[in-house]
C-alpha positions as CSV (number, residue, x, y, z in Angstrom):
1,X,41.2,136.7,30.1
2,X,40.7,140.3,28.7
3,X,42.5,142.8,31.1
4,X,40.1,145.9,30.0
5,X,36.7,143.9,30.8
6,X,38.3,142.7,34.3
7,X,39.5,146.3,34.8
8,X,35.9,148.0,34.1
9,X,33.8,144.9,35.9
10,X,36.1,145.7,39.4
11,X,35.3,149.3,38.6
12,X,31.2,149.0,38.6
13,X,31.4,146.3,41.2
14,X,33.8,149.0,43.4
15,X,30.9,151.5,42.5
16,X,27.9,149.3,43.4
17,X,29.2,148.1,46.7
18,X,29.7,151.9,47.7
19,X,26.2,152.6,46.8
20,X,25.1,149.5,48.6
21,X,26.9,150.7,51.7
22,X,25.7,154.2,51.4
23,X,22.1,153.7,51.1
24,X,22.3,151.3,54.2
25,X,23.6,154.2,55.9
26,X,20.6,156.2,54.8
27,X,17.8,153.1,55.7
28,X,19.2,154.3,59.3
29,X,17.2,157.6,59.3
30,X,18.2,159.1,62.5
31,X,20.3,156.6,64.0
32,X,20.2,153.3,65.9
33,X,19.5,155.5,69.1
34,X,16.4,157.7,67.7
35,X,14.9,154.2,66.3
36,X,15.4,152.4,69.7
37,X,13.3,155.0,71.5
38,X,11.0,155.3,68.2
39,X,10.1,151.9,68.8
40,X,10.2,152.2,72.5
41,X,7.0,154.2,72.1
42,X,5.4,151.2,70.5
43,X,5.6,152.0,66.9
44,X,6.9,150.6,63.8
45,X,10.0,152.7,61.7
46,X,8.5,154.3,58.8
47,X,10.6,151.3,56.2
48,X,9.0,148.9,59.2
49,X,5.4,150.1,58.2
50,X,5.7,150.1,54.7
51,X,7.6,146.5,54.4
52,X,4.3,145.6,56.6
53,X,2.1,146.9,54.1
54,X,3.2,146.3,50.7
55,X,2.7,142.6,49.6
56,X,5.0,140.5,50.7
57,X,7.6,139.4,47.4
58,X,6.4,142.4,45.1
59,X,8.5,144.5,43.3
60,X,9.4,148.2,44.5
61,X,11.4,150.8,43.5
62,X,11.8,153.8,46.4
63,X,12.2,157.4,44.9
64,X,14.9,159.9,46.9
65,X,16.4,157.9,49.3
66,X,19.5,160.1,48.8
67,X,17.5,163.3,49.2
68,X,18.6,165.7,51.7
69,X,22.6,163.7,51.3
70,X,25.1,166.5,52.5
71,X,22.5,169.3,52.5
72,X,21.8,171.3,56.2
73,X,25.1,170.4,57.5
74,X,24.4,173.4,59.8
75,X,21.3,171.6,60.9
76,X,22.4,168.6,61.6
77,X,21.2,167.2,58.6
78,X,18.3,165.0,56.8
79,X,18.9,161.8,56.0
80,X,16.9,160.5,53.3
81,X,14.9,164.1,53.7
82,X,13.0,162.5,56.6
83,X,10.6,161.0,54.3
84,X,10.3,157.6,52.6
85,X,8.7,157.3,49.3
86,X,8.0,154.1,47.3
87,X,5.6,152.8,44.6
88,X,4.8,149.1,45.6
89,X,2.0,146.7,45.4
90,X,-1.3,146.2,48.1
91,X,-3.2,143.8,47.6
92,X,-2.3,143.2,44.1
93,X,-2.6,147.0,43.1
94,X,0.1,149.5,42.6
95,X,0.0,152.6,44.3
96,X,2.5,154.9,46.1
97,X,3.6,155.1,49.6
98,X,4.8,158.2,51.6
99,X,5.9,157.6,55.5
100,X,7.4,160.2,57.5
101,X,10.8,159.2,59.0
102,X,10.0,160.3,62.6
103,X,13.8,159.1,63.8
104,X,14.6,162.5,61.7
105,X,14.1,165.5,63.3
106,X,10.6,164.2,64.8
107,X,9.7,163.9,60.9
108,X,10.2,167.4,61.0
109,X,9.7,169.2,57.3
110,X,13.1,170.5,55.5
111,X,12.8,172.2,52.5
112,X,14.0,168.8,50.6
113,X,11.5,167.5,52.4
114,X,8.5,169.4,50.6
115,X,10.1,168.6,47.5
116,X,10.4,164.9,48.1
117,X,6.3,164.8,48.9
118,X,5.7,167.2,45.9
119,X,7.2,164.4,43.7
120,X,5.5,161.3,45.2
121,X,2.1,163.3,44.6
122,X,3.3,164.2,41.1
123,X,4.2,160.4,40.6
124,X,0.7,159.5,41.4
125,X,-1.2,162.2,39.5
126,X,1.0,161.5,36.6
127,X,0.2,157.4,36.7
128,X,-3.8,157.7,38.2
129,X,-2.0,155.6,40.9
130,X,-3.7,155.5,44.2
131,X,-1.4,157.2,47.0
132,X,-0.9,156.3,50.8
133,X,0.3,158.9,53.5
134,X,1.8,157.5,56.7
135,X,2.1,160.3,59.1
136,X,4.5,160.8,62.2
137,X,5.8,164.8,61.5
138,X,6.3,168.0,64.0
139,X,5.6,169.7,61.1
140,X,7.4,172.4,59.7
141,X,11.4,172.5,60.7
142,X,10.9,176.0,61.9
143,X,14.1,177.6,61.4
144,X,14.1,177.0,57.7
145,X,10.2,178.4,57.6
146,X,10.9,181.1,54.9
147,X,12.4,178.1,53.0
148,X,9.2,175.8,53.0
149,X,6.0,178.0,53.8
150,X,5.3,180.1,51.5
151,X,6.5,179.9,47.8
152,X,4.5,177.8,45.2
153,X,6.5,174.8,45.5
154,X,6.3,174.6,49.3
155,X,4.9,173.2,52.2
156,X,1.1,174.2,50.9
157,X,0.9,173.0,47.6
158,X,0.5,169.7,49.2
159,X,-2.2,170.7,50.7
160,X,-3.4,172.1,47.4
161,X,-2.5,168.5,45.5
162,X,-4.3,166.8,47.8
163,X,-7.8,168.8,46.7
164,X,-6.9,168.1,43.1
165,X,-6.4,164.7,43.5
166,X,-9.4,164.0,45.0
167,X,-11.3,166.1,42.3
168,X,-9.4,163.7,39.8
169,X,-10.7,160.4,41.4
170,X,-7.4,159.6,42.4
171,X,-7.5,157.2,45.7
172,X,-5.8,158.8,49.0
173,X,-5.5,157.2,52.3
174,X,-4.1,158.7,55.7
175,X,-2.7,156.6,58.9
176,X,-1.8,159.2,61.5
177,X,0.7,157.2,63.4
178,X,2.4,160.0,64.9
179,X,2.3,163.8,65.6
180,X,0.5,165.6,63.1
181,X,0.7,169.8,63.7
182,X,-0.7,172.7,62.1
183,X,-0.9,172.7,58.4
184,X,0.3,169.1,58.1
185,X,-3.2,168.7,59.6
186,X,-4.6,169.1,56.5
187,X,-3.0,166.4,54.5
188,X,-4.6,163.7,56.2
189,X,-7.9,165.1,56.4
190,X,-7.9,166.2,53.2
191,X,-7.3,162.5,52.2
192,X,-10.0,160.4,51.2
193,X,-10.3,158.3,54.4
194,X,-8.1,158.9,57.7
195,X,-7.7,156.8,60.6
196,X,-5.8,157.1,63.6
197,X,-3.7,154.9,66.1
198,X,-4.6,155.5,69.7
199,X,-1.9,156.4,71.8
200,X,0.6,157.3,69.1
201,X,-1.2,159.3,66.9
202,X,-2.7,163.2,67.3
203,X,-3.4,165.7,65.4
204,X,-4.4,169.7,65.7
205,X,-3.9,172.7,64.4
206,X,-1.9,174.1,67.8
207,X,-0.3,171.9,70.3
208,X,-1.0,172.4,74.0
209,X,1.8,174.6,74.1
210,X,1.0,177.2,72.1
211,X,-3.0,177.0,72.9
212,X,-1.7,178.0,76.1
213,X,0.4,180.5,75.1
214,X,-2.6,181.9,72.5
215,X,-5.6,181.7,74.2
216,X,-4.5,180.3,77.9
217,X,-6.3,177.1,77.9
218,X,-4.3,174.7,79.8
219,X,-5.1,171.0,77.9
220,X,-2.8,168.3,77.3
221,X,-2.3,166.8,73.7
222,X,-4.1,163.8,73.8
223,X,-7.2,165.8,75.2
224,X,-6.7,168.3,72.4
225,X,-6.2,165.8,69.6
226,X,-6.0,162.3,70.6
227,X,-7.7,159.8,68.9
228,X,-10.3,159.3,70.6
229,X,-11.0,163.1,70.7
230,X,-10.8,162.9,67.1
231,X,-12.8,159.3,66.5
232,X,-15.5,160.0,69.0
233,X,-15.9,163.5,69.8
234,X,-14.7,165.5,67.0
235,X,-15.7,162.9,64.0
236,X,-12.2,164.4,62.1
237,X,-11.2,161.1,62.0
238,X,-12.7,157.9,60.3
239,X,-11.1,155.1,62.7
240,X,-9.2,154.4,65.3
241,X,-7.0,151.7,65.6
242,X,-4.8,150.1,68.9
243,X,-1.8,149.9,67.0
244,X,0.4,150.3,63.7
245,X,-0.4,146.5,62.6
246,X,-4.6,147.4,63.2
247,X,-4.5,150.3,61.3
248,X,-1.9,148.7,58.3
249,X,-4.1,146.0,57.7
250,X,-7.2,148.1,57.5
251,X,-5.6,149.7,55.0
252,X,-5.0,146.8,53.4
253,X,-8.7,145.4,53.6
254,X,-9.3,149.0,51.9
255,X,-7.3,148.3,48.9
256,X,-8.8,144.7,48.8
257,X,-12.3,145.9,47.7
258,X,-11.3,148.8,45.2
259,X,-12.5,148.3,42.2
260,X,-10.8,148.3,38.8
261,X,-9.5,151.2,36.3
262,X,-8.9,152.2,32.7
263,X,-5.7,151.3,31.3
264,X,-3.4,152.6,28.7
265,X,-3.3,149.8,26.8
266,X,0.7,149.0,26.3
267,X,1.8,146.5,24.6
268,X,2.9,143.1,26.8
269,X,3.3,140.4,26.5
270,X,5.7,137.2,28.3
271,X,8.6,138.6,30.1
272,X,11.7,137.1,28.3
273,X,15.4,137.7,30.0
274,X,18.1,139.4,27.8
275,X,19.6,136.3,25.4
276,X,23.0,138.3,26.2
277,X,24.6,138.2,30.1
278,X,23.2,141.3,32.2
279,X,26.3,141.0,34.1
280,X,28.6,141.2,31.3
281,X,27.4,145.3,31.7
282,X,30.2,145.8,34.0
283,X,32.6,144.4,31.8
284,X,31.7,146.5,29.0
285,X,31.1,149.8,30.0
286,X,34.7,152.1,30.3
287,X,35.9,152.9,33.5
288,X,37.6,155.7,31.8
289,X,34.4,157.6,30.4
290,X,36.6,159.2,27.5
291,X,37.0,155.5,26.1
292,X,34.8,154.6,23.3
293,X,32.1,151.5,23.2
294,X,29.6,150.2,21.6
295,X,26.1,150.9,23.5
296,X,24.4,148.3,21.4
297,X,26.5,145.9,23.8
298,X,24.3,147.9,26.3
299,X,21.2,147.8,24.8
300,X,21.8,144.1,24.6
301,X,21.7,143.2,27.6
302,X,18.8,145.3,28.9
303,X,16.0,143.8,26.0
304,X,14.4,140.7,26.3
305,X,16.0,137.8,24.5
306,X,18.4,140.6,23.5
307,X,16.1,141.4,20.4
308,X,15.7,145.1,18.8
309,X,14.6,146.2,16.1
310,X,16.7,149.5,15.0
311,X,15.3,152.7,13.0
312,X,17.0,154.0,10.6
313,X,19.9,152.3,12.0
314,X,22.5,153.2,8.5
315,X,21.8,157.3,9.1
316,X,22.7,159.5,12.1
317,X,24.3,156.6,13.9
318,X,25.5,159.0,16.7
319,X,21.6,158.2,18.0
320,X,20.9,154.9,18.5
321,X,16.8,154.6,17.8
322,X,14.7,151.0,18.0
323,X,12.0,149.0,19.3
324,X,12.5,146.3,21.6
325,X,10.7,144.7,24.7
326,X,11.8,145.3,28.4
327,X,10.6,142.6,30.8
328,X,7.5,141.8,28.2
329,X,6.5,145.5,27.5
330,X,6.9,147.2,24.2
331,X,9.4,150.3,24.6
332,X,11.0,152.8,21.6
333,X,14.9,153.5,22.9
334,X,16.9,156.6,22.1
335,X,20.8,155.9,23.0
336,X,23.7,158.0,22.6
337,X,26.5,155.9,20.5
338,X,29.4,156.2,21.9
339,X,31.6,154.7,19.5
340,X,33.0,156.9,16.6
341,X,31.1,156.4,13.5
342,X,31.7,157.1,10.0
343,X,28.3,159.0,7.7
344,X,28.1,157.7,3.9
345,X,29.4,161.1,2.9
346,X,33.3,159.9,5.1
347,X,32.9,162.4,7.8
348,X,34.0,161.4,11.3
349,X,31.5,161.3,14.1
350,X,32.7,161.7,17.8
351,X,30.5,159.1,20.0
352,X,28.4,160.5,22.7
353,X,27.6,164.0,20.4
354,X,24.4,164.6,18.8
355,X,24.7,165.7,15.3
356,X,21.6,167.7,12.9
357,X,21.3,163.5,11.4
358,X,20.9,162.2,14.8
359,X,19.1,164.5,16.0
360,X,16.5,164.7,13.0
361,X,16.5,160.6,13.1
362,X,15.2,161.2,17.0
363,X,12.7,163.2,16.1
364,X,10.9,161.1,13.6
365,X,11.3,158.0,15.9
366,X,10.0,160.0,18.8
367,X,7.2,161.1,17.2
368,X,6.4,157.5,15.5
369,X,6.3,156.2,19.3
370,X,3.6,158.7,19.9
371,X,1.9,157.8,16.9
372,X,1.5,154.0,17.6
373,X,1.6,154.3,22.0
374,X,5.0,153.0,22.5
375,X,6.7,154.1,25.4
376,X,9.8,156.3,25.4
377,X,13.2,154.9,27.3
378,X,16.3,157.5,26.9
379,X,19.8,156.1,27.6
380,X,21.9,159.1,28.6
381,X,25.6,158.8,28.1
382,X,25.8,162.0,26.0
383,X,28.6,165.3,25.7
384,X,26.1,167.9,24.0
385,X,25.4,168.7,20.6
386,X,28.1,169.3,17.9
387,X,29.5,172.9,18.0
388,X,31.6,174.4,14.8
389,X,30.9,176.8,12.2
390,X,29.9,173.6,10.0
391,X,27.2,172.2,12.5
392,X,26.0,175.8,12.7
393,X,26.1,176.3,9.3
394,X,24.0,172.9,8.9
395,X,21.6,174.2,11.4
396,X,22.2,171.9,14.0
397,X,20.3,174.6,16.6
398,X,17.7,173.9,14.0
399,X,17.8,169.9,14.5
400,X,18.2,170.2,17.8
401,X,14.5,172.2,18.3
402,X,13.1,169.6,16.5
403,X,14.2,166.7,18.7
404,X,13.2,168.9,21.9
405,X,10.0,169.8,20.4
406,X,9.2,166.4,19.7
407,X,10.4,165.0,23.0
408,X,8.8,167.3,25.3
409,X,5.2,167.5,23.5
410,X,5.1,163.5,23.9
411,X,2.0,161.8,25.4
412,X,3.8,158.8,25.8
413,X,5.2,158.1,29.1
414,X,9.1,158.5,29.0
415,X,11.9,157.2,31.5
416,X,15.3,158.2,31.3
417,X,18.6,156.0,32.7
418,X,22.1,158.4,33.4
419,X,24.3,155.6,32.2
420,X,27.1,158.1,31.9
421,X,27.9,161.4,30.7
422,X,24.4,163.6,30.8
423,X,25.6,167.7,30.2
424,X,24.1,170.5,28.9
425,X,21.5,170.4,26.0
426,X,22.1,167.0,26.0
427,X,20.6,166.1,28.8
428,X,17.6,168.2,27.6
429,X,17.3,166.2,24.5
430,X,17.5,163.2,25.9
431,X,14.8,163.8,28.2
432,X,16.7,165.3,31.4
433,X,14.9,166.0,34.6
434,X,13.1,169.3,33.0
435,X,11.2,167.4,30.7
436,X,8.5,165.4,32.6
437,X,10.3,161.8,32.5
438,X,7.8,159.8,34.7
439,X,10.6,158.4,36.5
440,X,14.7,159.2,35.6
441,X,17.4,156.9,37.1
442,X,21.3,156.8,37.3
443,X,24.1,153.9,37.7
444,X,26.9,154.8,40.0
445,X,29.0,155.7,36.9
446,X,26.6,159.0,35.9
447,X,27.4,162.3,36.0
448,X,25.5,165.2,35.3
449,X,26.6,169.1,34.3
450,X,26.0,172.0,32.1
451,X,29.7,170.5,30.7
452,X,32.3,167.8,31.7
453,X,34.9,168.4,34.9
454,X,37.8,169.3,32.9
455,X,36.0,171.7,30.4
456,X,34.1,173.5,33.2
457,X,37.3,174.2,35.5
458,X,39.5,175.2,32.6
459,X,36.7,177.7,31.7
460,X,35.9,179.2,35.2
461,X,40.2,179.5,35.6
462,X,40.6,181.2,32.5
463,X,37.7,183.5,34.2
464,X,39.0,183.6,37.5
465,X,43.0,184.5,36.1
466,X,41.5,187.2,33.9
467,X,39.8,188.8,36.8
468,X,42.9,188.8,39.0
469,X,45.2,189.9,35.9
470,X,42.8,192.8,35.7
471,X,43.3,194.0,39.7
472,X,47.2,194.2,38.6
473,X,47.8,190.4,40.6
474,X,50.5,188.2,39.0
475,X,49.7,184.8,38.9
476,X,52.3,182.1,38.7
477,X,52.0,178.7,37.3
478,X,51.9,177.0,40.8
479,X,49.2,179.2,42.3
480,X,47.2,178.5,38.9
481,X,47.3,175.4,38.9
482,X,46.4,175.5,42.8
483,X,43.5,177.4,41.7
484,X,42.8,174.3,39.1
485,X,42.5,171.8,41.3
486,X,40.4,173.7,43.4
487,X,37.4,174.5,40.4
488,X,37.7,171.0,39.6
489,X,37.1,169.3,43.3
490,X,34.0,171.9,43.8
491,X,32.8,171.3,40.4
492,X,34.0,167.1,40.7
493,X,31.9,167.2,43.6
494,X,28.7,168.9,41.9
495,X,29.1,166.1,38.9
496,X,28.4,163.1,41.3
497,X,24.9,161.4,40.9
498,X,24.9,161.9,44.3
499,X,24.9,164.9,44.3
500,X,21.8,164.8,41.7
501,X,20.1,162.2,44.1
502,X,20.3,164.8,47.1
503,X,18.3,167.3,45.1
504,X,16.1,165.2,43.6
505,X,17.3,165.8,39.7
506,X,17.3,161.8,39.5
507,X,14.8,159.8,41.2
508,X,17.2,157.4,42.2
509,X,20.8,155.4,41.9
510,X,20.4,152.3,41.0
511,X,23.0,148.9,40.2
512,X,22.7,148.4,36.5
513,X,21.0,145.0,37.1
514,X,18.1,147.0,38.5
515,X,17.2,148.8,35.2
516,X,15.3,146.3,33.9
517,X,13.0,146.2,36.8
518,X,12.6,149.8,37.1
519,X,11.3,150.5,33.5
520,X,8.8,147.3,33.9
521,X,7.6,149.1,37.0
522,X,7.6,152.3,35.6
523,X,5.3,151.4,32.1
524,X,3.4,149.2,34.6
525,X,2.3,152.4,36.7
526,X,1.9,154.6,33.7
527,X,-0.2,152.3,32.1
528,X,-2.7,152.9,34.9
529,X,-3.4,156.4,33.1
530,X,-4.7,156.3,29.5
531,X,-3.5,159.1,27.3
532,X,-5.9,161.9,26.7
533,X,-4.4,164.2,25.0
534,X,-3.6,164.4,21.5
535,X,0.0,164.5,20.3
536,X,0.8,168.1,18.8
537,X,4.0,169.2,18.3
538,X,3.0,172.2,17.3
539,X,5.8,174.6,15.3
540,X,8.6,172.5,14.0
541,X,11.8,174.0,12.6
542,X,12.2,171.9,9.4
């Protein structure tokens, strides 16, 4: 019986069944209420239509469920940021799926919400991966307009995706199963192919309402933009459909006679499971994140038959670099050590830190990847670089460049996992958010800052005192430490990868048992898009 593995396994397990619980509590959209007179209309939920159209038994992984979580309290909130997005399989072919969550706000478009559909669109153009819109939206939540309309990022630059998409070859289908209203008009018909389901569906530019109040045309909306206005007067529409099910399985037949694509050409090959217990990860990873461990315990039980083959393995050994396989494909992982390990020359190394030898290891790996079209997988659990007049002295600024430079010029797809700690520059080095990973994924035990809890609320008091010592205040130890525990709950609160999730800086949380499956699914969908550009790193700091 070891006491510490019991201790951290009830930890994870505490953690996982709180995510479990929380994202049922999302899969609810709106409420038990909004679905019962959803459905009452005839028409499937929006996880309804997809489970109907994905292949029965095939992998998925859905991108933001947690979008929108705590955000437009005011508003009454947006669960799940009234959109569902997730890459699955039709008829044997991957592709990504976007339904609007009509339970929420009539589908209604939050600023979170824009976001959400920017980065399924940016997941497809990334991967060449054909893309399915399911739509049931009022369109535009109008009193957060001068949030979603009109900046780059917003509400257009869908519209403007969906042009460049096409132009790319890149396979999009519309089902409007819902309202569809003003510029949401346009992403449907912009798709290749839209159809429509009668009595559910509709879509204009201006709803009877405001034609009435614009031009004084009395007309109701299924005269304006019914399907059958649209299917047999109009022509706006390709087919119309009696129901959700008629329409799904066209869909379906669609994807059935596709023909094939290029492919990256990644290395697979049988799909071995880790020699080494999955399960013993929540065992082995601290509950207490200041603790030491080995992350080759990690690693071990992520590979297949628990095989890799490390780089450089004897020299900066606070970066763990290596080839190994992940359900049968050939990946390159970079890993933060976070045990403390001792150089050649006797100097101390504090795990989780990047030092000028780590980091110049990464960047030769990193760029060997490139060279021979491995895939890139970063394990996060990382404090920063090292700080110190000796690591400036050694030009770790320097080493550091040269890891970002080579990480962010790769042509190789990357995928990041938050196992822990992920602050500051080095979560930039190891492939944070800002750097293009084609998907990036947390376990319930991440947490991601500009610095830890502890170090960021001792900083912002020592601010905070100085600022009232300088208006003349006198502060006493109680009311300072009051004003502690304050800066830390905020800044606690801004830490959680749920709070990441909500803004979409991670695609998703995810058990620890699921990272195996993500990354397969991941390199499956980027191998859909062969490289075409050349690997340049261009200036290197050396």
């Amino acid at each position: 019986m070891n006491l510490e593995f019991n201790k951290n396994e009830d930890s994870i397990k505490q953690l996982n069944f709180q995510l479990k619980k929380r994202l049922e509590k999302v899969q609810l959209g709106g409420g038990e209420k909004r679905i019962a007179a959803h459905k009452a209309k005839g028409k499937r939920t929006a996880r309804e239509r997809i489970e109907y159209l994905l292949d029965k038994g095939a992998e998925t992984v859905e991108i933001g469920a947690f979008a929108g979580e705590g955000m437009y309290q005011e508003e009454g909130g947006c669960p799940g940021g009234g959109v569902v997005v997730v890459i699955g399989w039709v008829q044997g072919r991957q592709c990504v799926v976007v339904a609007n969550d009509a339970t929420v706000k009539a589908g209604a478009w939050f600023p979170i919400t824009a976001k959400k559909n920017l980065r399924a669109q940016e997941i497809s153009i990334e991967n060449k991966l054909p893309i399915i819109y399911l739509v049931d939206s009022a369109g535009v939540y109008l009193p957060m307009q001068d949030e979603i309309f009109p900046d780059k990022e917003h509400f257009g630059r869908i519209f403007r995706n969906n042009a460049v998409m096409s132009s790319m070859g890149i396979v999009q289908l519309a089902a409007i199963m819902g309202p569809c209203v003003a510029g949401g008009a346009y992403l449907p018909i912009m798709s290749d192919e839209a159809m429509i389901v009668d009595g559910t569906g509709s879509v204009f530019l201006a709803g009877s309402y405001l034609v009435k109040s614009a031009i004084g045309e009395s007309i109701d909306n299924e005269t304006l933009g019914g399907a059958t206005t649209h299917s047999e007067i109009s022509g706006v529409t390709d087919y119309k459909f009696a129901n959700d099910e008629e329409c799904l399985d066209h869909i379906r037949n669609i994807f059935d006679k596709m023909g094939g694509q290029a492919t990256a050409g990644f290395s697979r090959k049988a799909p071995q499971a880790p020699a080494q217990d999955e399960k013993e990860i929540y065992g082995l990873l601290p509950a207490d994140r200041v603790k030491p461990y080995d992350m080759m315990d990690i690693i071990n039980r992520l590979v297949d038959n628990s095989e890799f083959e490390p780089y450089k393995d004897l020299y900066g050994q606070s970066l763990i670099c290596g080839l190994a396989r992940i359900d049968g494909w050939a990946v390159g992982i970079v890993a933060n050590q976070r045990k403390i390990v001792k150089t050649k020359k006797g100097a101390m190394q504090m795990g989780g830190v990047i030092y000028s030898d780590s980091a110049d290891k990464a960047a030769r790996f990193i760029m060997n990847c490139n060279q021979k079209k491995i895939p890139l997988v970063f394990l996060h659990d990382v404090s920063g670089f090292m700080v110190g007049s000796q690591s400036e002295h050694g030009g770790i600024i320097k080493d550091g460049a040269k890891m970002v430079n080579a990480m962010a010029n790769s042509v190789v797809p990357k995928f990041s996992v938050v196992i822990g700690n992920s602050y500051g520059a080095g979560n930039y080095a190891m492939c944070g958010k800002a750097y293009d990973p084609r998907l990036i994924v947390a376990w319930p035990t991440a947490q991601l800052a500009v610095m830890s809890g502890a170090a960021a609320a001792n900083t912002l008091l020592q601010i905070q005192v100085a600022s009232l010592k300088a208006k003349g205040e006198v502060i006493t130890p109680e009311a300072e430490k009051e004003l502690l525990d304050r800066i830390k709950a905020r800044y606690d609160e801004q830490l959680s990868p749920y709070y990441a999730a909500a803004r979409l800086w991670v695609d998703a949380i995810i058990n620890p048992l699921e990272t195996r499956k993500v990354i397969s699914q991941g390199i499956s969908m980027a191998n859909h898009a062969p490289i075409e550009k050349a690997y340049n790193v261009g200036v290197i700091q050396v």
